[in-house]
C-alpha positions in Angstrom: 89.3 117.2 77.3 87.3 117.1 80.7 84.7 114.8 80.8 81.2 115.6 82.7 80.6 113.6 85.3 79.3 111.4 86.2 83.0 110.0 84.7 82.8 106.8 82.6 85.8 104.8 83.6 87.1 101.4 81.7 88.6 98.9 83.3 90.1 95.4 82.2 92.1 94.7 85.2 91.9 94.7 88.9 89.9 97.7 89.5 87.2 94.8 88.5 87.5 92.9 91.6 85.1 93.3 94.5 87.7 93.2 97.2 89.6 96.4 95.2 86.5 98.5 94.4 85.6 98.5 98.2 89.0 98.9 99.1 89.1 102.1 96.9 85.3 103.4 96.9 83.6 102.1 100.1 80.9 100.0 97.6 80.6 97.6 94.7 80.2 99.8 91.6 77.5 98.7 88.6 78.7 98.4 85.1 78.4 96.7 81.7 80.7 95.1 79.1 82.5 96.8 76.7 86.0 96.2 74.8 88.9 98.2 73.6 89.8 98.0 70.2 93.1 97.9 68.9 94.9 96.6 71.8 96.3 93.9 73.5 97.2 92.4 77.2 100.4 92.4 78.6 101.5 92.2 82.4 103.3 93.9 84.7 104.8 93.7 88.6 103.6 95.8 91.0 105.7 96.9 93.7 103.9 98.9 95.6 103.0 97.1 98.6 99.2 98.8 99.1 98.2 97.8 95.7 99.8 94.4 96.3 97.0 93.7 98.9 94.1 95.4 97.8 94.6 93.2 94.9 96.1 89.8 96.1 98.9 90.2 93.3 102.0 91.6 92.1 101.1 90.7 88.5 98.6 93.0 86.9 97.3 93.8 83.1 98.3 96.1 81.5 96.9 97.0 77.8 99.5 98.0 74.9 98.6 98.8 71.5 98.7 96.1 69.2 98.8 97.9 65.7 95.9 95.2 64.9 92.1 96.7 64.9 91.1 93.3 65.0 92.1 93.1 68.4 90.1 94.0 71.4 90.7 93.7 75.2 87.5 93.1 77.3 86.5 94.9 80.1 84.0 96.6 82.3 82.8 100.3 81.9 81.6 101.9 85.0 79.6 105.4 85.9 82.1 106.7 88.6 81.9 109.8 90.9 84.9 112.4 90.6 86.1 111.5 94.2 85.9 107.6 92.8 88.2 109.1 89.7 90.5 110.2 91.8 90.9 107.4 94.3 91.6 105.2 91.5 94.2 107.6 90.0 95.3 107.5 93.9 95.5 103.3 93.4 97.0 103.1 89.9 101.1 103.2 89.9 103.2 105.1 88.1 103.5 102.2 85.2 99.8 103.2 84.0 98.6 106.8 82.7 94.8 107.4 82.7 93.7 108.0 78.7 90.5 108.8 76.9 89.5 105.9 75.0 87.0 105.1 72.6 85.4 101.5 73.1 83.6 99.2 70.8 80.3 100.5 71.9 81.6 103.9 70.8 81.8 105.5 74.8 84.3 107.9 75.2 85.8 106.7 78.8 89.1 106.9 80.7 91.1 103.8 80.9 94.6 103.2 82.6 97.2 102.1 79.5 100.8 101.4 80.0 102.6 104.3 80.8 105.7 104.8 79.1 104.9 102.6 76.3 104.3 102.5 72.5 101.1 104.9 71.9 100.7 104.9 75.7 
């Protein structure tokens, strides 16, 4: 389902940072807590060497379901332009696939889950 913009993106990883959000979309962008329920942390390495430094790590979260709904993983929810959408798509590797999520708050958002994995 397309979303209208502006897009509502969640993130609980490095698309937080200052140093990656300028990196990605030339500003700081403003948002407000929210969680994911159902779902847990994990990590993975990143090999790509762009993402490396936009980020200062190979090791990145990644969220995987967790079959609990008492679990949640925190996060930030952000209003993002469709060119911002698309630069993070642009940013993400292949071991994350953007998904529609529905957070605690009840916000229907995209959110980059593990690729390739259980439910993701």
């Amino acid at each position: 389902m397309a979303m209208a913009a502006p897009y509502l993106l969640f993130s609980y990883g490095t698309l937080q940072l200052e140093q990656v959000q300028l990196a990605r979309f030339g500003r700081l962008l403003e948002g407000t807590p929210d969680a994911l329920p159902g779902y847990t942390t994990s990590v993975v390495r990143i090999t790509d060497p762009d993402v490396i430094a936009a980020s200062g790590s190979d090791l990145h979260p990644v969220v995987v379901p967790s079959g609990d709904g008492g679990d949640a993983v925190s996060g930030t929810l952000f209003r993002i332009t469709g060119s911002e959408l698309a630069a993070a798509d642009e940013y993400e590797v292949d071991d994350y696939a953007r998904t529609e999520v529905v957070l605690r708050s009840g916000a229907t958002a995209w959110a980059y889950l593990g690729a390739g994995r259980a439910g993701g």
